[in-house]
MITI-537933 format. One record per residue: residue in three letters; y, z, x of N, C-alpha, C in turn. Coordinates in steps of 0.1 Angstrom, whole numbers, padded with zeros to 4 digits, always signed. Atoms other than C-alpha are relative to their C-alpha. Layout:
AlaYZXYZXYZX ...
END
This chain:
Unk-0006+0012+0003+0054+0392-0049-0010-0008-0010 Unk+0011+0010+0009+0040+0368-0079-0003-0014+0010 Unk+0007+0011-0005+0017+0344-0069+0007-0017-0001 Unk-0007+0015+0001+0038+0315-0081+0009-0003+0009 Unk-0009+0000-0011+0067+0327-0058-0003-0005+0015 Unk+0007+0000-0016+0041+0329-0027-0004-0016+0001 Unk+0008+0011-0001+0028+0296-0040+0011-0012+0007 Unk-0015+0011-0002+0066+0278-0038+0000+0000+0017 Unk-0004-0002-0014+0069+0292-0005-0007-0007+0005 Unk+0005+0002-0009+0044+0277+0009+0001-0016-0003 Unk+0000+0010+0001+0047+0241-0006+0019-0002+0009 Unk-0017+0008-0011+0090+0243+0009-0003+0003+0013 Unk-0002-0002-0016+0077+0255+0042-0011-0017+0001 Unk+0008+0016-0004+0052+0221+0042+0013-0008-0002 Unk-0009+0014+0005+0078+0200+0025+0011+0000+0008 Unk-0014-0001-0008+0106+0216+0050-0007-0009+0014 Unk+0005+0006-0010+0083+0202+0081-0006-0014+0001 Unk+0003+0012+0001+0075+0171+0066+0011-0003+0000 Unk-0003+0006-0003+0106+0163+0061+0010+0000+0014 Unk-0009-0001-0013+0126+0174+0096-0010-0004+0011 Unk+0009+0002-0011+0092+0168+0115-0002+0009+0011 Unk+0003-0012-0008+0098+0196+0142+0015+0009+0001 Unk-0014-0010+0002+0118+0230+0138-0007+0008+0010 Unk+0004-0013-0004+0119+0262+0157+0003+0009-0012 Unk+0005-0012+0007+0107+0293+0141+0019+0003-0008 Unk-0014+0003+0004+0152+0296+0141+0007-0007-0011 Unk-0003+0015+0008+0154+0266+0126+0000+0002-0013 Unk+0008+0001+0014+0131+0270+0099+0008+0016-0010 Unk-0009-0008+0010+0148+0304+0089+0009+0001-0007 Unk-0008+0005+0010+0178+0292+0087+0002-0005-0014 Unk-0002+0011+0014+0171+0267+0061-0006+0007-0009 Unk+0005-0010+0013+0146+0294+0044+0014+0008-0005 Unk-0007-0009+0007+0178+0316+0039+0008-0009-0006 Unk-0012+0004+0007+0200+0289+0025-0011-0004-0017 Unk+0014+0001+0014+0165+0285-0003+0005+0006-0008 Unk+0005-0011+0011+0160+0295-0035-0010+0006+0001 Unk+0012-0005+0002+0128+0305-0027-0007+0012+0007 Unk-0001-0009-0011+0134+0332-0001+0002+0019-0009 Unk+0003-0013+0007+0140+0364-0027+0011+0014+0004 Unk-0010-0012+0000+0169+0376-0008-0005+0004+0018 Unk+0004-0003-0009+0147+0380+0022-0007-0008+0013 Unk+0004+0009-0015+0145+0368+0059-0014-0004-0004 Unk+0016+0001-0001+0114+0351+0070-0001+0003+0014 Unk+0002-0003-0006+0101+0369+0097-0012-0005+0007 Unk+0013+0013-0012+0079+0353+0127-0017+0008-0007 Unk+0011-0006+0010+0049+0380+0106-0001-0007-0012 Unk+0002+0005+0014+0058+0366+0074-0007-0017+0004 Unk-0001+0018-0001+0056+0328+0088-0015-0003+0002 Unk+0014-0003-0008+0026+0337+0108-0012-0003-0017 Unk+0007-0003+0012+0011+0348+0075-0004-0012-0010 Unk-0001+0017+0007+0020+0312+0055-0008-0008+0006 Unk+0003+0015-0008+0009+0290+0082-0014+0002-0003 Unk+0016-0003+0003-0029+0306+0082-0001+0000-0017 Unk+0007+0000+0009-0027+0307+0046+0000-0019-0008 Unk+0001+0019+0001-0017+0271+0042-0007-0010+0005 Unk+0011+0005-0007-0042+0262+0067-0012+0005-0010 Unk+0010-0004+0008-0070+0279+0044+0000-0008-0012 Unk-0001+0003+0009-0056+0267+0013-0004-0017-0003 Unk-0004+0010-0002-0048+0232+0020-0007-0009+0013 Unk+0000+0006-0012-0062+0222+0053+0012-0006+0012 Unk-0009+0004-0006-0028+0219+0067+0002+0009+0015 Unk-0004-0006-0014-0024+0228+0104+0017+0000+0002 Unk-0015-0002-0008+0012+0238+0117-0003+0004+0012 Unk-0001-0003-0013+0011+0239+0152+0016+0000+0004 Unk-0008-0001-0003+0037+0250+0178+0004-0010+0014 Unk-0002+0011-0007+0048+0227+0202+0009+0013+0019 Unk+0000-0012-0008+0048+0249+0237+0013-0001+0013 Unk-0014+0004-0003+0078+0230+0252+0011+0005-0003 Unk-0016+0000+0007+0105+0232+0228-0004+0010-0008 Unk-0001-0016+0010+0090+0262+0206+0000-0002-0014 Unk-0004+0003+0011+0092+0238+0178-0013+0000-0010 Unk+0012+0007+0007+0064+0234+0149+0005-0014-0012 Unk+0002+0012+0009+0050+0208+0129-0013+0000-0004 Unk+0011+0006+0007+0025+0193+0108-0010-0009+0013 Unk+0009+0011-0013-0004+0185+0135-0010-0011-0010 Unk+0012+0015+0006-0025+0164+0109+0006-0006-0010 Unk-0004+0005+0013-0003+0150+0086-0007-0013-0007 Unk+0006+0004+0011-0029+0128+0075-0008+0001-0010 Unk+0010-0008+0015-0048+0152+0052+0012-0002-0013 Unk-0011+0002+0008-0015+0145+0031+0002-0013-0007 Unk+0000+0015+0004-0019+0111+0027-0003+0003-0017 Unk-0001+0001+0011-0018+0101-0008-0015+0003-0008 Unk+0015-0003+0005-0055+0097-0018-0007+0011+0006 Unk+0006-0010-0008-0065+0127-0001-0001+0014-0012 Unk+0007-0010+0012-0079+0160-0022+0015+0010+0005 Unk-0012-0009-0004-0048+0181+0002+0009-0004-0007 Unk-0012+0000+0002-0021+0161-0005+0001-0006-0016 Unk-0001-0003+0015-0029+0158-0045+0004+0017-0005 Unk+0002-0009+0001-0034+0192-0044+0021+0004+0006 Unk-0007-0003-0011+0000+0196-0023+0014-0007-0014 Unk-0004+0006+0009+0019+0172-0052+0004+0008-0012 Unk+0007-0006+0013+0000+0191-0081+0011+0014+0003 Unk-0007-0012-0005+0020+0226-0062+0015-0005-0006 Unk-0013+0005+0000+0051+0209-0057+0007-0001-0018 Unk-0005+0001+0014+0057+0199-0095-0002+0016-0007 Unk+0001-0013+0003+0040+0232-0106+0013+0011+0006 Unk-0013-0009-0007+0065+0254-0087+0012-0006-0006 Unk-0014+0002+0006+0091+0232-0095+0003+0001-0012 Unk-0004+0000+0013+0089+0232-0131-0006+0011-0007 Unk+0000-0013+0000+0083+0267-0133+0010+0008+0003 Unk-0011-0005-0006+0117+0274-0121+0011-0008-0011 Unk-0007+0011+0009+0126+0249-0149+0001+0000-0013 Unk+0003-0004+0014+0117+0264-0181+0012-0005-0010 Unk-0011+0002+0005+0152+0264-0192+0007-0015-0004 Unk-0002+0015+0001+0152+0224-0188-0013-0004-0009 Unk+0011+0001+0008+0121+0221-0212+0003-0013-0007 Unk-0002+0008+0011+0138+0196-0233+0003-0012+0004 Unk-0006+0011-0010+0149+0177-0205-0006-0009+0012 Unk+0009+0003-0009+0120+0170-0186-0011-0002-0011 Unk+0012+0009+0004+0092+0145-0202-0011+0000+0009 Unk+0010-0001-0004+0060+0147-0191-0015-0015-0007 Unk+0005+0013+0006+0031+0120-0197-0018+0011-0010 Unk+0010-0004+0010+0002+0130-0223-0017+0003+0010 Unk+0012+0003-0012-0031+0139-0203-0014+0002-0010 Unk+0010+0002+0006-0062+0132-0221-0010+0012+0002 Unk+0012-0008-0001-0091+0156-0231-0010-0003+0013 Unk+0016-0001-0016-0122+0170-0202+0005+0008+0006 Unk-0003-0011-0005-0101+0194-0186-0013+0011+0004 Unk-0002-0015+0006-0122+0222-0200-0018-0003+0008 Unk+0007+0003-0005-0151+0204-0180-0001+0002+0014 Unk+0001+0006-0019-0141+0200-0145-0009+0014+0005 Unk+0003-0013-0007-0152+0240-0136-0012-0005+0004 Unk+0016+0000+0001-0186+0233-0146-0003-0015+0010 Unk+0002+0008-0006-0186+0202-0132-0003+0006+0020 Unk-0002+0000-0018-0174+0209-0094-0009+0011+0004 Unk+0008-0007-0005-0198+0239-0094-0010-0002+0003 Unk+0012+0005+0001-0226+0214-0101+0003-0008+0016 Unk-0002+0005-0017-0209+0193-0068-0002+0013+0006 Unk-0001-0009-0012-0208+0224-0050-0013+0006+0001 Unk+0019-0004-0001-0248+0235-0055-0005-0009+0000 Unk+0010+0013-0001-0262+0198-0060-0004+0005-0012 Unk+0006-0005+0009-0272+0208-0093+0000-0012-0008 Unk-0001+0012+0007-0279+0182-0124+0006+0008-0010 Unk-0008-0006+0013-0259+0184-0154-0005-0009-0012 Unk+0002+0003+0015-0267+0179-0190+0009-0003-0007 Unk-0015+0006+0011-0240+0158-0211-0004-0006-0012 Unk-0001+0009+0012-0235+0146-0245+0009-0007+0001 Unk-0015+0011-0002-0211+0112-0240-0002-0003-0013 Unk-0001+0009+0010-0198+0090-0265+0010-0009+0002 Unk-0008+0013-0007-0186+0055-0253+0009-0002-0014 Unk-0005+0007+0013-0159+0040-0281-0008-0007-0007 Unk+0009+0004+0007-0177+0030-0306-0016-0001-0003 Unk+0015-0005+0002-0211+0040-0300+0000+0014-0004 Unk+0002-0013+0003-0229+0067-0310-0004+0005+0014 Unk-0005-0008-0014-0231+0097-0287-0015+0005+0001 Unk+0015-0008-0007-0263+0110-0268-0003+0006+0013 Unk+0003-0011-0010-0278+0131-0242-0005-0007+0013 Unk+0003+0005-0014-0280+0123-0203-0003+0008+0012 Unk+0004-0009-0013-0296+0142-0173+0005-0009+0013 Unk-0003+0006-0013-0274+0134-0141+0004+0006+0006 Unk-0005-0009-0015-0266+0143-0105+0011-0004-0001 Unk-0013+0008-0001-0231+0139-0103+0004+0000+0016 Unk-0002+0007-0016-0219+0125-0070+0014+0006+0003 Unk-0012-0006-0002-0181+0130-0075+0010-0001-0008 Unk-0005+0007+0012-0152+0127-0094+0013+0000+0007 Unk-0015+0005-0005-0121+0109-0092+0009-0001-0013 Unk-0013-0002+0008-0087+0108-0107+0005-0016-0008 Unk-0005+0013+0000-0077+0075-0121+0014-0003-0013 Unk-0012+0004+0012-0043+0066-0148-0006+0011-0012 Unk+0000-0013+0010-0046+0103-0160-0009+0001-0005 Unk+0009-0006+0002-0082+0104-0165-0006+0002+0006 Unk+0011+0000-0007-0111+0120-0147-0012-0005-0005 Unk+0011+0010+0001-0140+0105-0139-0010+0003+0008 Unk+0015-0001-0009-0178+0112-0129-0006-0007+0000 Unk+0007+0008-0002-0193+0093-0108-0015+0006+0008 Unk+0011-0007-0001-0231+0102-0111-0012-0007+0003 Unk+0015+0009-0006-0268+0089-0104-0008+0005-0010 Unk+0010-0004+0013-0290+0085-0137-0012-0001+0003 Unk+0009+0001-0002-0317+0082-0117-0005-0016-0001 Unk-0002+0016-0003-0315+0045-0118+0008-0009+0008 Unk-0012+0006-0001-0282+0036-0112+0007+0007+0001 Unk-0010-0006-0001-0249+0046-0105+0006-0003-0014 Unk-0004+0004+0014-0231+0054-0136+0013+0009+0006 Unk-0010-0002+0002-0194+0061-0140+0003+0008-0019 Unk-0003-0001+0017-0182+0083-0171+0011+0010-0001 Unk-0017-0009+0000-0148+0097-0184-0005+0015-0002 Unk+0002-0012+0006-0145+0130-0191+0006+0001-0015 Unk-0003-0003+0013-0126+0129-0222-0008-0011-0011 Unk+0011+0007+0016-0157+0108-0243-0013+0010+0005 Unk+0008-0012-0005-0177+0141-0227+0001+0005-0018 Unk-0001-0004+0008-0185+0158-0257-0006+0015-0001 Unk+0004-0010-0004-0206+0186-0240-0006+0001+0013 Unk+0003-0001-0011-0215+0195-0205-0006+0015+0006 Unk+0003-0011-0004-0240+0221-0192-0008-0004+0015 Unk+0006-0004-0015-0253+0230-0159-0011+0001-0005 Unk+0015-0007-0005-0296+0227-0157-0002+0004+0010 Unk+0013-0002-0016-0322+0241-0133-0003-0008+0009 Unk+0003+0010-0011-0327+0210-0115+0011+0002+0011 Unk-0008+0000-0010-0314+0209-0083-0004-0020+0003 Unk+0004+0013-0006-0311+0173-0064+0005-0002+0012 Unk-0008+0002-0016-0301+0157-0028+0005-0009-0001 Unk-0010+0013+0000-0272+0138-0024-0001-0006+0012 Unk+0000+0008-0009-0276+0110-0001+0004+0006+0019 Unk-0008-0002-0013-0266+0121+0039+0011-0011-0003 Unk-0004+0010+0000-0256+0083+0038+0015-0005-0006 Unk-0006+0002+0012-0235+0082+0004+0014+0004+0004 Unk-0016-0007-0001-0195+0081+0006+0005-0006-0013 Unk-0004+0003+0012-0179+0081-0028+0015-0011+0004 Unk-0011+0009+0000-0147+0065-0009-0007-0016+0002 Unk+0002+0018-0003-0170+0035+0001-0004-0004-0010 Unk+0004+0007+0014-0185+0031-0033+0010-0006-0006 Unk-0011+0003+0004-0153+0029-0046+0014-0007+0007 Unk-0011+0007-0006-0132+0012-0020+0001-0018-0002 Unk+0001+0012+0005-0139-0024-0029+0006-0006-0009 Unk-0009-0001+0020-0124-0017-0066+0014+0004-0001 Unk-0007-0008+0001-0097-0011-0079+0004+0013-0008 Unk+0005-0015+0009-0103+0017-0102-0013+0006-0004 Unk+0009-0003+0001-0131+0027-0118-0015-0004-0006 Unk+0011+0010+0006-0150+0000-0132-0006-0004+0005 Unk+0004+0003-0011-0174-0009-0106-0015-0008-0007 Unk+0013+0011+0007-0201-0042-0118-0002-0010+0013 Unk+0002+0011-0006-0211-0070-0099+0008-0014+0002 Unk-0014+0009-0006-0180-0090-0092+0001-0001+0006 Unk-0003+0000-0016-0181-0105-0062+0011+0004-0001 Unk-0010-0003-0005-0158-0099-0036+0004-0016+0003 Unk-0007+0013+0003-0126-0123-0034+0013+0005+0008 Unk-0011+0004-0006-0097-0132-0014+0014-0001-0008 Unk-0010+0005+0014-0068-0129-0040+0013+0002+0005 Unk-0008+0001-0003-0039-0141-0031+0015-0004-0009 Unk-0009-0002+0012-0008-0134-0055+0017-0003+0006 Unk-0009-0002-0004+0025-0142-0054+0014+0006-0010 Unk-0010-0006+0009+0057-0122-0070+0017-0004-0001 Unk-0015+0006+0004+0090-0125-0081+0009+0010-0002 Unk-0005-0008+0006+0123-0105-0090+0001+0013+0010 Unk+0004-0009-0005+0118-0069-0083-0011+0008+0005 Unk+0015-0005-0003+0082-0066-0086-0006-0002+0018 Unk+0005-0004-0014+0077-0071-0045+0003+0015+0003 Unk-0004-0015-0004+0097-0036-0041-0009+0008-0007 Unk+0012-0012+0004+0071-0017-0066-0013-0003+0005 Unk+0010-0002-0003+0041-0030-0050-0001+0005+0016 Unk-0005-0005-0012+0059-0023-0014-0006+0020+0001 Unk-0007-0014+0001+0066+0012-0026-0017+0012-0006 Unk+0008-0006+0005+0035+0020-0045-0016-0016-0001 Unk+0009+0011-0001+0006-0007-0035-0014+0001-0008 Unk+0011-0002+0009-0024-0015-0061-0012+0002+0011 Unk+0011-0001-0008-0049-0016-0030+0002+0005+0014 Unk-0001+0003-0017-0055-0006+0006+0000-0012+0002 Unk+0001+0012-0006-0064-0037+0014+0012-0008-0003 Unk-0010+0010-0001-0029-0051+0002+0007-0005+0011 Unk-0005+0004-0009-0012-0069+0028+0015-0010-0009 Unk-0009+0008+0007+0022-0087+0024-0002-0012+0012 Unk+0001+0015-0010+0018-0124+0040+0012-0006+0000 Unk-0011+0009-0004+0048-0143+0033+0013+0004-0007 Unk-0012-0003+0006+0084-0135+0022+0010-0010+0003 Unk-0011+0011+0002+0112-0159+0012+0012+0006-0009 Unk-0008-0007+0006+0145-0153-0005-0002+0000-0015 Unk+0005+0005+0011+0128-0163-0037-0015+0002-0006 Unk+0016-0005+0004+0091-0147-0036-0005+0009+0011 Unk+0011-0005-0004+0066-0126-0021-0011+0001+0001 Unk+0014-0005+0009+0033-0128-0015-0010+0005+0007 Unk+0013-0009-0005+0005-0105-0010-0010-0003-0004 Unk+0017+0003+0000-0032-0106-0005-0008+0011-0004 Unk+0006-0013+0006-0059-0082-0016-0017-0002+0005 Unk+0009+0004-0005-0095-0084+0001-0007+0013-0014 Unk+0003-0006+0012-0112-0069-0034-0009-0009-0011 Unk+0009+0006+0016-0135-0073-0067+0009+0001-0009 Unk-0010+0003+0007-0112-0085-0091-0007+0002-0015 Unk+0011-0003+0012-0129-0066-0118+0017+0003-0013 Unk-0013+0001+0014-0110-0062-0157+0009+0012+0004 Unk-0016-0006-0002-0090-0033-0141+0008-0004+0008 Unk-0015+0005-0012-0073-0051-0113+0003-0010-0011 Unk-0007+0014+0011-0069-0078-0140+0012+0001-0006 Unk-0006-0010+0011-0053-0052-0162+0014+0003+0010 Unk-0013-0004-0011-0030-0038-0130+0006-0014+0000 Unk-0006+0013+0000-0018-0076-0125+0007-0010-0013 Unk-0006+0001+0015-0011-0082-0164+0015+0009-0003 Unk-0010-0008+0004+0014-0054-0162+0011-0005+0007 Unk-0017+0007-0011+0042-0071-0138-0001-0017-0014 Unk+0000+0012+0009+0037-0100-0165+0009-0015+0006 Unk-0002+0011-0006+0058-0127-0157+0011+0001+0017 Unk-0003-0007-0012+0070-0108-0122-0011-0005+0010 Unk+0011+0002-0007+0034-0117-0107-0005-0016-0001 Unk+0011+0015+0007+0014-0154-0104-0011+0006+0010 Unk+0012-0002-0005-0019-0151-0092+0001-0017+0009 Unk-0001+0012-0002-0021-0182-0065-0014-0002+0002 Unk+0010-0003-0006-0058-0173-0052-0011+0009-0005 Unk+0006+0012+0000-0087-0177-0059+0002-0005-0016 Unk-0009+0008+0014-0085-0204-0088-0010+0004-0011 Unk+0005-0001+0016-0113-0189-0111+0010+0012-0002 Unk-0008-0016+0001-0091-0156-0111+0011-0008-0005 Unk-0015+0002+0007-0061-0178-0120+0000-0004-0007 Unk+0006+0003+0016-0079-0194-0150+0000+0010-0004 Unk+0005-0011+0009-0093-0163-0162+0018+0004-0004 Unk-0010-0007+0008-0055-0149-0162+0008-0010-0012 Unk-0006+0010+0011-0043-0183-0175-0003+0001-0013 Unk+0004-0004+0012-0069-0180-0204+0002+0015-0007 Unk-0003-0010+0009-0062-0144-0211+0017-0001-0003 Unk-0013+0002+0009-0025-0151-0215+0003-0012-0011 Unk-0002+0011+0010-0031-0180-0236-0002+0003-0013 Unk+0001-0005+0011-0048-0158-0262+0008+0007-0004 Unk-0010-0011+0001-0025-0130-0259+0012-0010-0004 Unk-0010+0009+0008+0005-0161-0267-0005-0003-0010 Unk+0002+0000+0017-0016-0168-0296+0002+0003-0014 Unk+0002-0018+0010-0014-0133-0313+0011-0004-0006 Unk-0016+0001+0011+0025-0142-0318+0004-0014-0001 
END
């Protein structure tokens, strides 16, 4: 069987238990034989057997059987959670598979542009996975470009670009991959912190601009439709919704209100008011005062 086929199967047997929550082995057949993804052929309690341990290896996904009813399910479904390396990874399947079965719709399926560094990540994750220091040539916009010896710590995903977050031996530094201009693996080795969690460095922010902005209480309120997209897809953990009327919504954000949550809060435009705190509702005041200038 091709690997892409083995791959499908194992994202509809997750996606079949996510969404019914608990089947028997019966169960689950059935609905494999009514699949496209089945080949014509039963799934047999060997074959299933065979998925679940490799989905567990792959993915970290446990299926357990439930000793009562005979039924399985997803025993951790919170390696799936959104921000999680599984359930990116589990997404990343999902579309792959699917639009691999899709060829024929090429014309009909838009896709979004993904920015240079790709051709990076190998070398990178090998340097996370030894502790090794890497050698880069960057080049910020508009500067010229030069050479840097860093540990890299980790990297994250952010609005379709990756991003290493490394230690220049001073400081923590943040750098895209697509203003990379070359990346090699040295001989140094280094030790990454016991202490260090890349989710706590970055949990305070909202993306990946991380400066000295205090922390702030920001209390926003929305209009229209824009409560249902922040319901549905929230800029922060920390969002909370406080008050709702038939005429607004408003949520809170316990966060550094640095120029990318500024940037996230500029895009609902006049869908969003900032009520909290009041330098934060200057600052947007004065950036939309310029930006009405322009026209």
């Amino acid at each position: 069987m091709k690997p892409a086929r083995i791959f499908q199967q194992y994202v509809w047997l997750i996606n079949t238990l996510r969404q019914y929550k608990k089947l028997t082995l019966e169960e689950i057949s059935t609905l494999w034989t009514k699949a496209q993804i089945n080949d014509g052929n039963p799934l047999t309690r060997t074959s299933f057997i065979r998925h679940k341990d490799a989905i567990l290896n792959m993915l970290g996904v446990i299926i357990d059987c439930e000793q009562k009813t005979y039924k399985y399910y997803i025993a951790n479904p919170e390696v799936l959670n959104d921000d999680s390396i599984e359930g990116w990874m589990l997404s990343t399947l999902t579309v792959s598979t699917v639009l691999s079965d899709s060829l024929s719709l090429r014309d009909r399926i838009l896709l979004e542009n993904v920015p240079a560094g790709e051709e990076y990540l190998q070398t990178i994750i090998q340097a996370l996975k030894a502790n090794r220091r890497l050698l880069i040539t960057y080049q910020r916009f508009g500067d010229e470009s030069y050479e840097k010896t860093i540990s890299p710590y980790a990297l994250k995903l952010f609005h379709q670009r990756w991003y290493l977050l490394a230690f220049t031996g001073r400081h923590y530094a943040t750098y895209s991959l697509d203003r990379m201009l070359s990346v090699r693996l040295s001989d140094e080795s280094f030790e990454m912190p016991a202490d260090f969690s890349p989710q706590d460095y970055f949990a305070e922010y909202f993306g990946v601009l991380t400066d000295e902005t205090p922390m702030a209480h920001v209390v926003i309120r929305t209009y229209g439709k824009t409560p249902n997209y922040l319901r549905t897809l929230p800029l922060h953990a920390s969002q909370r919704e406080v008050n709702h009327t038939e005429e607004y919504t408003d949520f809170s954000f316990d966060i550094r209100p640095t120029y990318d949550f500024i940037n996230a809060l500029l895009t609902h435009a006049d869908g969003l008011e900032v009520l909290e705190p009041a330098d934060l509702r200057l600052k947007i005041r004065e950036i939309l005062t310029k930006t009405l200038n322009k026209y």
